[in-house]
C-alpha positions in Angstrom: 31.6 -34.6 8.4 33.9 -38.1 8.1 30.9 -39.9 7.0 30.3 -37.1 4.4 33.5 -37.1 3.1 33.6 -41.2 3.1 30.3 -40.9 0.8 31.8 -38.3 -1.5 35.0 -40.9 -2.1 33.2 -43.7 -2.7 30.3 -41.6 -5.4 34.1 -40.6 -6.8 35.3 -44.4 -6.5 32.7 -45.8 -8.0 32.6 -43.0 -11.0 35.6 -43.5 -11.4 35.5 -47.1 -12.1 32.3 -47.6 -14.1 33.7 -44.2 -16.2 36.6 -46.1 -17.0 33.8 -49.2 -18.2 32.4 -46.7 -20.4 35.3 -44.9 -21.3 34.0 -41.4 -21.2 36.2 -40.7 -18.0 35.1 -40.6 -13.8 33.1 -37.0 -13.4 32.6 -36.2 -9.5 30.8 -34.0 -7.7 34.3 -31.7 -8.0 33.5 -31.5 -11.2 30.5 -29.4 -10.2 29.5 -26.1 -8.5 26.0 -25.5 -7.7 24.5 -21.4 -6.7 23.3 -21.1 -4.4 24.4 -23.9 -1.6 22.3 -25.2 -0.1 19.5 -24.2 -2.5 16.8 -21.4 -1.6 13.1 -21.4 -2.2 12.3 -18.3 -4.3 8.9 -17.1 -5.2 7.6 -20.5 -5.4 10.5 -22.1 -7.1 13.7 -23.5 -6.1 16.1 -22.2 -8.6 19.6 -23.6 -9.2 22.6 -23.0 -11.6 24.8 -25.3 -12.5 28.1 -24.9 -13.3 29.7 -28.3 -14.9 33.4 -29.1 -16.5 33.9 -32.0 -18.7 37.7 -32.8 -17.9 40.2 -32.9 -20.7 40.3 -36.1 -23.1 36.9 -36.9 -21.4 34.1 -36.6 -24.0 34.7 -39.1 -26.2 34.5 -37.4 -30.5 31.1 -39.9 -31.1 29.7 -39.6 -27.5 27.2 -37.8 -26.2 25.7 -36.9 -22.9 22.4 -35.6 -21.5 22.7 -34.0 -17.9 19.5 -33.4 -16.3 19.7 -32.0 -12.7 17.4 -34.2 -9.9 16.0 -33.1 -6.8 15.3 -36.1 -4.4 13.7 -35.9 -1.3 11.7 -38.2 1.6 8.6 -39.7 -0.7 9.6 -38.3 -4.1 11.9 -36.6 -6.7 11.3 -33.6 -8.9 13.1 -33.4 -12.5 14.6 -30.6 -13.6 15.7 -29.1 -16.9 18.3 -31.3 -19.5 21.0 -30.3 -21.4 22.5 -32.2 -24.5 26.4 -32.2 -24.7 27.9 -34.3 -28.1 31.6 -34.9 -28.9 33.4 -33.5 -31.7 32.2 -35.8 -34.6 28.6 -36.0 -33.8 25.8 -33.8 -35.7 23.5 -32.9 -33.5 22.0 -30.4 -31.4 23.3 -30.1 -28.6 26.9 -28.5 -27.0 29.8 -29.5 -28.5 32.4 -30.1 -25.9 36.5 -30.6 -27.3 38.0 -33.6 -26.4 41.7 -32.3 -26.2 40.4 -29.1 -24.0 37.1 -30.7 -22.0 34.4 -27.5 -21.6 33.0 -25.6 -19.3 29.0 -25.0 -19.1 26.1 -23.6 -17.0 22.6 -25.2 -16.7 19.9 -23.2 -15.1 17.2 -25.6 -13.5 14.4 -24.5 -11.6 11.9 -26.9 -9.0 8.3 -26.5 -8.4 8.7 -26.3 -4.4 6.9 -28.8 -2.0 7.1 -29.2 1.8 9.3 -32.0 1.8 12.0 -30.6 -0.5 13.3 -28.9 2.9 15.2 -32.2 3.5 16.8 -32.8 -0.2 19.7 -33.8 -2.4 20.6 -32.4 -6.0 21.9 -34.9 -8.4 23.3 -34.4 -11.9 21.6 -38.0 -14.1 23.5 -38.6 -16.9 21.9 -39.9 -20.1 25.1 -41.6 -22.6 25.8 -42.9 -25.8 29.1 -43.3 -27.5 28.2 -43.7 -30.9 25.2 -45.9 -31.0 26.0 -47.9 -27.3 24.4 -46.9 -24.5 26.6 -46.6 -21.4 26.1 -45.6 -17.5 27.4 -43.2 -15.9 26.4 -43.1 -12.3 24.8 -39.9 -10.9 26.5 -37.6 -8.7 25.1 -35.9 -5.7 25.5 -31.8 -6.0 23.8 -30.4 -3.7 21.5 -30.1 -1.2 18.8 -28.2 0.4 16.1 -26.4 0.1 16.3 -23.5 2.0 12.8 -22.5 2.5 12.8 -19.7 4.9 10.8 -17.5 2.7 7.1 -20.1 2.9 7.1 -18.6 6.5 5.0 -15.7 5.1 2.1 -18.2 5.0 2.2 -18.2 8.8 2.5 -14.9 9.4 -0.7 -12.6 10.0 -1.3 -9.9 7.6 -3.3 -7.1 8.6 -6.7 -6.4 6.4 -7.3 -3.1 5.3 -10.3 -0.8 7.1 -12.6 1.1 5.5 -12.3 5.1 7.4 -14.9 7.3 8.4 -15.1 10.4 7.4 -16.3 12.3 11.0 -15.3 15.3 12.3 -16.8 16.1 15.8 -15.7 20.1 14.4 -17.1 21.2 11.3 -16.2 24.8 9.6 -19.0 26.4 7.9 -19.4 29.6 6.3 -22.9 31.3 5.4 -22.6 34.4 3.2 -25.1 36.9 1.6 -24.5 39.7 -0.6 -25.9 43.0 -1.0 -25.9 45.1 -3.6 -26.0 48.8 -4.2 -27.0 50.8 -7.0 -24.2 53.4 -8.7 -22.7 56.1 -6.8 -24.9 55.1 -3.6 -24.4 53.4 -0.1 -28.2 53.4 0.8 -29.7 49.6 1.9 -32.3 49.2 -0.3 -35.6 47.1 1.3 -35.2 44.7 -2.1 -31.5 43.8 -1.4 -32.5 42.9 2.6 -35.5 40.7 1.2 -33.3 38.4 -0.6 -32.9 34.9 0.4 -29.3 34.9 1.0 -29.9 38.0 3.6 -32.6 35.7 5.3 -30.5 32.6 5.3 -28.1 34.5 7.0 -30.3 35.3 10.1 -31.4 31.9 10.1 -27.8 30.5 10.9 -27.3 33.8 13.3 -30.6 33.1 15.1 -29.4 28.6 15.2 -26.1 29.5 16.5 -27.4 31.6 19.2 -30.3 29.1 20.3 -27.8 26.2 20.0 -24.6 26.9 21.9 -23.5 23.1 22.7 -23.9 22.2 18.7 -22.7 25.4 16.9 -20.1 28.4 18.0 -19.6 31.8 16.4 -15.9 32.3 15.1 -16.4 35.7 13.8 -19.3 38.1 11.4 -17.3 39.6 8.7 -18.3 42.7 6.3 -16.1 43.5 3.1 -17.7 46.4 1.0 -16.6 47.2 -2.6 -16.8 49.9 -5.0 -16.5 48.8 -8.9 -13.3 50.3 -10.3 -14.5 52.8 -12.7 -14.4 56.6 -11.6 -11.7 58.7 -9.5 -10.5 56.6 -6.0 -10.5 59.1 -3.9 -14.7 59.2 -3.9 -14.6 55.2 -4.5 -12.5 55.1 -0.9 -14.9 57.2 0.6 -18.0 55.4 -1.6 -16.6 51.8 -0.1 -16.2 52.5 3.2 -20.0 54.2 4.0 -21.7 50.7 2.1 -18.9 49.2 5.0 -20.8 51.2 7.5 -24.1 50.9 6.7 -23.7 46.9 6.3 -22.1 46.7 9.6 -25.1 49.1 11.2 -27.5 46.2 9.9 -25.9 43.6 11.0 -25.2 44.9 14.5 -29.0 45.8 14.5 -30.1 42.2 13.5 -27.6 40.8 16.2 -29.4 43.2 18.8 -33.0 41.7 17.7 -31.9 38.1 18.5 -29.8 39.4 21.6 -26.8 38.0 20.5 -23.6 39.5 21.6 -20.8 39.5 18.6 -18.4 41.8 17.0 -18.5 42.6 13.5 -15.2 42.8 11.6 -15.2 45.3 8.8 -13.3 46.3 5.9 -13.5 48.1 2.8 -11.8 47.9 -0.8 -11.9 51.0 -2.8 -12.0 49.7 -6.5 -12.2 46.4 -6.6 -9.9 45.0 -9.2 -9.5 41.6 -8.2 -13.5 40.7 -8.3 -13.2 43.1 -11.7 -10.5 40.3 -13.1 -12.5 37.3 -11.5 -16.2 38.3 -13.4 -14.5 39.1 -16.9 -12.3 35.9 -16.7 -15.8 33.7 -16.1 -17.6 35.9 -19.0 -18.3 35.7 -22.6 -17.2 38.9 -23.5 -15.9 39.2 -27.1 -12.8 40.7 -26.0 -12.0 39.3 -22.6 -8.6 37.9 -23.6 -7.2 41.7 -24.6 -8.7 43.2 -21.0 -7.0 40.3 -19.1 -4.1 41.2 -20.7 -4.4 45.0 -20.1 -4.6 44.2 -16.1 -1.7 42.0 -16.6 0.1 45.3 -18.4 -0.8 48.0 -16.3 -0.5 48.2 -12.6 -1.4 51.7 -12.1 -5.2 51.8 -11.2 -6.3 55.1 -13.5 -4.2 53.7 -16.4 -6.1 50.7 -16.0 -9.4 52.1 -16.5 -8.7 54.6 -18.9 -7.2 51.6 -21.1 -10.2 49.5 -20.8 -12.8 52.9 -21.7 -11.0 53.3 -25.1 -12.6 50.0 -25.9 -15.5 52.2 -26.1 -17.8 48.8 -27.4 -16.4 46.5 -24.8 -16.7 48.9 -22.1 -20.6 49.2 -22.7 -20.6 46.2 -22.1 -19.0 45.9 -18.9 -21.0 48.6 -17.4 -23.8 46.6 -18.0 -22.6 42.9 -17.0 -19.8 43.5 -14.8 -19.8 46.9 -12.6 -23.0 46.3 -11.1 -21.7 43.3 -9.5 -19.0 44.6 -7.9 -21.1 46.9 -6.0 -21.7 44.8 -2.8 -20.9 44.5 0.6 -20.5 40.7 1.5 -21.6 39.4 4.8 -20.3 36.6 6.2 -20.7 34.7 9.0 -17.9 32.0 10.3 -19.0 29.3 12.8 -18.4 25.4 13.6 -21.1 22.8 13.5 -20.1 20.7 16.9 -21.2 17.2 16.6 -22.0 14.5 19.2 -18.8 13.7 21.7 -17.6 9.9 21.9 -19.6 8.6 25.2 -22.7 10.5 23.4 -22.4 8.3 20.4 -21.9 5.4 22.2 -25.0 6.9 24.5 -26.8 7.1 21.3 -26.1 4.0 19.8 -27.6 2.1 22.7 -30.7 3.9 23.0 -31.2 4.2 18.8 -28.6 3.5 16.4 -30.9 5.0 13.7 -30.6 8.8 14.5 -26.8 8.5 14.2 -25.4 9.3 10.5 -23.3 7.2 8.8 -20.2 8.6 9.4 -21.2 8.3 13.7 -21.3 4.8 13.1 -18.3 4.3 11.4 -16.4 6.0 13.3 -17.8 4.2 16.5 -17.2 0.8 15.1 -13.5 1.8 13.8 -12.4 4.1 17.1 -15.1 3.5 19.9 -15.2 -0.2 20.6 -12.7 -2.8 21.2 -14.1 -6.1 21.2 -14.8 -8.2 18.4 -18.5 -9.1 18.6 -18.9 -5.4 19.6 -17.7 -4.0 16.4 -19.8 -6.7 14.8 -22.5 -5.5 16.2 -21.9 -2.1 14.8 -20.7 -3.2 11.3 -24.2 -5.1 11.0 -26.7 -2.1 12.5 -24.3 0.4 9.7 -24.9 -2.8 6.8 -28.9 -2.5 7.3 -29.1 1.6 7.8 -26.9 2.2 4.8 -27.3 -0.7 2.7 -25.1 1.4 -0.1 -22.4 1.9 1.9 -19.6 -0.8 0.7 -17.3 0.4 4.1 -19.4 -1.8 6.9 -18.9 -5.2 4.8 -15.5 -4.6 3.9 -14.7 -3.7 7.8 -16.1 -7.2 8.6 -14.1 -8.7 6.4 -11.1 -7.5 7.6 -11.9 -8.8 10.8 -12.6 -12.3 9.4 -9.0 -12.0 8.0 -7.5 -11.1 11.7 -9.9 -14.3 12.7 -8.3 -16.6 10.2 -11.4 -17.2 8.7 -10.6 -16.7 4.9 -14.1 -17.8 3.7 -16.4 -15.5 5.8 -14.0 -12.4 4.4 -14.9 -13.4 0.9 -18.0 -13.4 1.6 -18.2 -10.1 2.9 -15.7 -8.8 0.1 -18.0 -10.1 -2.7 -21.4 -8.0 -1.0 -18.8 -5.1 -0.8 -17.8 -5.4 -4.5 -21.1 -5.5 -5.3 -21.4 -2.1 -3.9 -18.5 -0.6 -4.9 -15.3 -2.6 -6.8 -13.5 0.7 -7.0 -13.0 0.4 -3.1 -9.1 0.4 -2.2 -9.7 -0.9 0.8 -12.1 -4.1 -0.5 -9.2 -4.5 -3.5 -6.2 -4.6 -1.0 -8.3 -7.1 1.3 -9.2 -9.5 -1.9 -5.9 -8.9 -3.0 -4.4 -10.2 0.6 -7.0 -13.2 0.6 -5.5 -14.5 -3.1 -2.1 -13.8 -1.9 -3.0 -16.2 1.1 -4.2 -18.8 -1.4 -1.0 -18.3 -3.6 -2.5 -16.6 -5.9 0.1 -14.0 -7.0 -1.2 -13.0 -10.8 -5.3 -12.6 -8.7 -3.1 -10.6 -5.5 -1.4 -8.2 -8.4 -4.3 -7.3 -10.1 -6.5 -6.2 -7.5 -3.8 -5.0 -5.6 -3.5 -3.0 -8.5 -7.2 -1.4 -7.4 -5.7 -0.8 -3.9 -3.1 2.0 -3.6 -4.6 4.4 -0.6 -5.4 1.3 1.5 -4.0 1.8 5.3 -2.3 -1.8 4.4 -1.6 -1.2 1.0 2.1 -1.1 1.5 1.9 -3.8 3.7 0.5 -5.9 1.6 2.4 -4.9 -1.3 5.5 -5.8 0.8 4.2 -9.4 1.3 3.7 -9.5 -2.4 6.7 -8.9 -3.0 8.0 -11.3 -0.1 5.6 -14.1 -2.3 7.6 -13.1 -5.6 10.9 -13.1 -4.2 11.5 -9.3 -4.6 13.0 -9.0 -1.0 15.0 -5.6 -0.8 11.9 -4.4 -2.8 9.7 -6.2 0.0 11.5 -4.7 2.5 11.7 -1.1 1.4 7.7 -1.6 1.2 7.5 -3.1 4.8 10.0 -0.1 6.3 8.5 0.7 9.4 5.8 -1.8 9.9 6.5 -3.9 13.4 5.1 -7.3 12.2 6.7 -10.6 11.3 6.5 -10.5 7.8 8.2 -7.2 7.9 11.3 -8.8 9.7 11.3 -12.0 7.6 11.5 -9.5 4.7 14.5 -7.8 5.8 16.1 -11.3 6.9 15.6 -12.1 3.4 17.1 -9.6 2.3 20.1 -9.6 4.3 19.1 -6.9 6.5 19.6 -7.8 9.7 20.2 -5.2 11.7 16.7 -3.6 11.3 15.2 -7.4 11.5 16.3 -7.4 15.1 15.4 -4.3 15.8 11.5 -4.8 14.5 11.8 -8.2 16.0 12.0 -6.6 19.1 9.4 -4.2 18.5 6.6 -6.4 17.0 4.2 -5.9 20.1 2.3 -9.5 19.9 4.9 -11.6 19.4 4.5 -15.1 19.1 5.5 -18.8 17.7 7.0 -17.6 14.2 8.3 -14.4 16.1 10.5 -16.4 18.2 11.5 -18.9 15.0 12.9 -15.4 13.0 14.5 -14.9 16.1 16.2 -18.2 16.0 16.5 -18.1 12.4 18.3 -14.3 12.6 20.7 -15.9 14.9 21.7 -18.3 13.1 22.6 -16.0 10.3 25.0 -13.9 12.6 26.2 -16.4 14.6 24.4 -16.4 18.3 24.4 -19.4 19.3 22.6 -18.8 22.6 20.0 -17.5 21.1 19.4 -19.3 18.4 18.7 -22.2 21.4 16.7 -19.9 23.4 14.5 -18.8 20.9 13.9 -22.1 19.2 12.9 -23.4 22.9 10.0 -20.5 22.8 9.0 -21.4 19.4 8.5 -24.7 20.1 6.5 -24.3 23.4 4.2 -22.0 21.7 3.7 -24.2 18.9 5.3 -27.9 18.7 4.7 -28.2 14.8 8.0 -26.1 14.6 9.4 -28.7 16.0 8.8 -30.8 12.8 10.5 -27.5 10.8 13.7 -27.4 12.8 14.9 -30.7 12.7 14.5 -29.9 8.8 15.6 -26.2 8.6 18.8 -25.8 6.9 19.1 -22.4 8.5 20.3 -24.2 11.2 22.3 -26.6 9.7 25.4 -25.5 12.0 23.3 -25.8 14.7 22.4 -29.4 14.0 23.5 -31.0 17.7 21.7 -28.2 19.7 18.6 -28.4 18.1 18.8 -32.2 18.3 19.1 -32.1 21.9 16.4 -29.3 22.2 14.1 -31.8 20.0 14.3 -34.6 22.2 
């Protein structure tokens, strides 16, 4: 601290002295404030603003002076944007500043960020002239910095999104058949048990009898109907003898096969929902008016008789509607039981080709562990279903968790091919450009993503990339990775930092670094040590960053001596 207070006094000194050559005045670094301090690295850019004062009686009524804000750093310097100040008798462009009062002003500047800016100096370079001399004003140191906490999202891991199956070991099926009786009657008629539905229905009966380990009976249902139209007291009794006589059939048919099931039964005497269901899918004329006269009356022979004085329309309906509510529906309920996990896995070793699609998926994504196992699987599903985008996408996620960038695109660009709808492929391709700093390319197909299992998290890093950090965080809430807690440092969150921190179940190098850098922050000074010394032995380039870091700027002698 005495050597940096000896430098600031002699930048004043020697402003002072060469200001009073020029005579436009000394200007110092007090005459300066720069937001933030030290600088921060924001989306790419290092962003400062400036806030300058031209003291009273300093700018001269003919001078005028360009202050351009410098970044300087090891190897280079990086220009930043001028502004044009003029005295009170000049005609120009730029601020005038008062020579009696001096001014105030703000410059915003902004810095294309590169590594070595971590270790820098802002300067304010002053361009004069008083009238048409040229004088000098020294530059003046500002500020510092950069701190570039947020570029550790390029070393954290981002999870790729995976492609799901769509298997269900238990599958609920219904088969129904209808049969229909003729006005007034309840007798089966051979015609109506000839009909392929009726046929179809023993068929399933007689498969889930023969195959007990792949299908199971949940229950045989008969509803029987009458159509509204005459008195309910002989529609009550109509409805439930077709009820009966259904359920007789069925009970004989079950006796054939020797199956042993109940049959569920129930009966409707005028059925006025099917009623409202046909006319609503017709092209009667007046469908609209009979809709509303259900809607109007509740009272079932009020119903009717309103619908009969439409003497036209109600020919009609006798014709296209009443017969078809004459049924009795059968319906049987079973599941479909497909193959158990050690029988996929059985079968996939023995012949991969009599597994469906969804088998495979499934056994790549939940059945195996190892990486050249699920390989294995994602090829033999990319040659059986060579339409299927989900196998190439699936290894291209598994590129990304192999660091092996290239291979994914690969993979992403067959998988496009196939289908560039795919939220999964656009959230991956969208990761991959956000890797190569690609923010406009991660946006757009990131905008193709949403549904993604990482599509949050991605988006989170996206926002971590852009500087959006509370946003980024908020996005990330929940996820137990490293980018999620440098997201919330970021934004100031600490308390949930450490607590994901401690949950992030393969910690490593830049794990320990947040850990450091979080402490730091709040003032643990054991642990920023600690944590540091773990970075480091899981990866010395960190090393390199922490004698640099300005997070740890009050930290300086500890990490010196834990450098050496």
């Amino acid at each position: 601290m005495k050597s940096t207070k000896f430098l600031i006094f002699m930048a004043a000194a020697s402003a002072f002295v060469l200001s009073s050559c020029s005579k436009l005045g000394k200007l110092t670094d007090e005459n300066f404030t720069v937001i933030p301090t030290p600088l921060e690295l924001v989306g790419g850019e290092v962003p400062a603003t400036i806030n300058g004062t031209f003291p009273v009686k300093y700018m001269k009524k003919k001078a005028v002076v360009t202050v351009t804000p410098v970044l300087k750093y090891e190897g280079g310097e990086s220009v930043g944007q001028s502004a044009t100040f003029q005295g009170e008798k000049v005609e120009g462009n730029g601020t005038t500043v008062s020579y009696k009062m001096g001014g105030v002003y703000a410059m915003k500047s902004s810095f294309t960020y590169e590594e070595p800016m971590m270790k820098s100096d802002l300067y304010a370079r002053f361009d004069a002239k008083l009238g048409n001399k040229t004088v000098s004003i020294p530059e003046v140191k500002i500020g510092y910095g950069v701190l570039a906490t947020s570029n550790l999202l390029g070393r954290c891991n981002i999870n790729g999104a995976t492609a799901p199956d769509a298997f269900q070991r238990i599958m609920e099926q219904k088969q129904e058949a209808n049969i229909k009786f003729l006005i007034n009657q309840a007798n089966l008629r051979a015609s109506e048990l000839s009909t392929v539905s009726i046929k179809d229905l023993g068929k399933i009966l007689r498969e889930i009898n023969d195959n007990e380990e792949t299908r199971a009976l949940q229950n045989i249902e008969v509803s029987a109907y009458a159509s509204p139209d005459g008195k309910l007291s002989f529609n009550e009794k109509l409805a439930e003898k077709r009820q009966d006589v259904s359920a007789d059939y069925l009970k004989k048919e079950l006796k054939k096969i020797k199956m042993n099931a109940d049959v569920d039964t129930k009966f409707t005497a005028e059925d006025w929902d099917g009623f409202q269901e046909l006319i609503s899918k017709s092209n009667l004329q007046d469908k609209e008016v009979i809709l509303r006269v259900l809607s109007m009356y509740k009272d079932p022979e009020e119903r009717e008789q309103q619908i009969r004085n439409m003497s036209e329309v109600f020919t009609d309906i006798k014709e296209s509607i009443l017969p078809e509510l004459r049924r009795a529906r059968l319906i049987v309920n079973y599941e479909v039981i497909g193959r158990s996990d050690d029988q996929i896995l059985a079968q996939f070793s023995e012949d991969p080709s009599k597994l469906s699609v969804e088998e495979l998926v499934y056994g790549a994504n939940k059945l195996v562990t190892d990486g050249a196992t699920r390989q294995q699987w994602n090829q033999t599903i990319a040659q059986q279903y060579p339409s299927d985008y989900r196998a190439l996408n699936n290894m291209a996620q598994q590129a990304i968790a192999n660091g092996n960038s290239e291979q994914a695109k690969s993979y992403l660009r067959q998988a496009s091919s196939i289908n560039n709808n795919a939220a999964e492929v656009n959230t991956n391709l969208a990761l991959l450009a956000l890797k190569d700093g690609d923010i406009a390319a991660a946006e757009r197909y990131l905008a193709k993503g949403s549904g993604s299992d990482t599509f949050r998290e991605v988006m989170g890093n996206l926002n971590i990339a852009k500087g959006n950090y509370t946003q980024a965080a908020a996005d990330l809430a929940g996820v137990k990775s490293n980018s999620a807690a440098l997201a919330q440092i970021l934004a100031k969150d600490y308390t949930s930092a450490k607590n994901t921190l401690a949950s992030i179940k393969n910690a490593d190098a830049i794990t320990s670094y947040l850990q450091a850098i979080l402490a730091a922050r709040i003032g643990d000074a054991s642990t920023v040590t600690s944590a540091l010394a773990s970075a480091i032995r899981q990866d010395a380039s960190l090393a390199k960053r922490a004698a640099n870091d300005y997070e740890f700027v009050k930290y300086a002698n500890a990490v010196k001596s834990l450098l050496q």
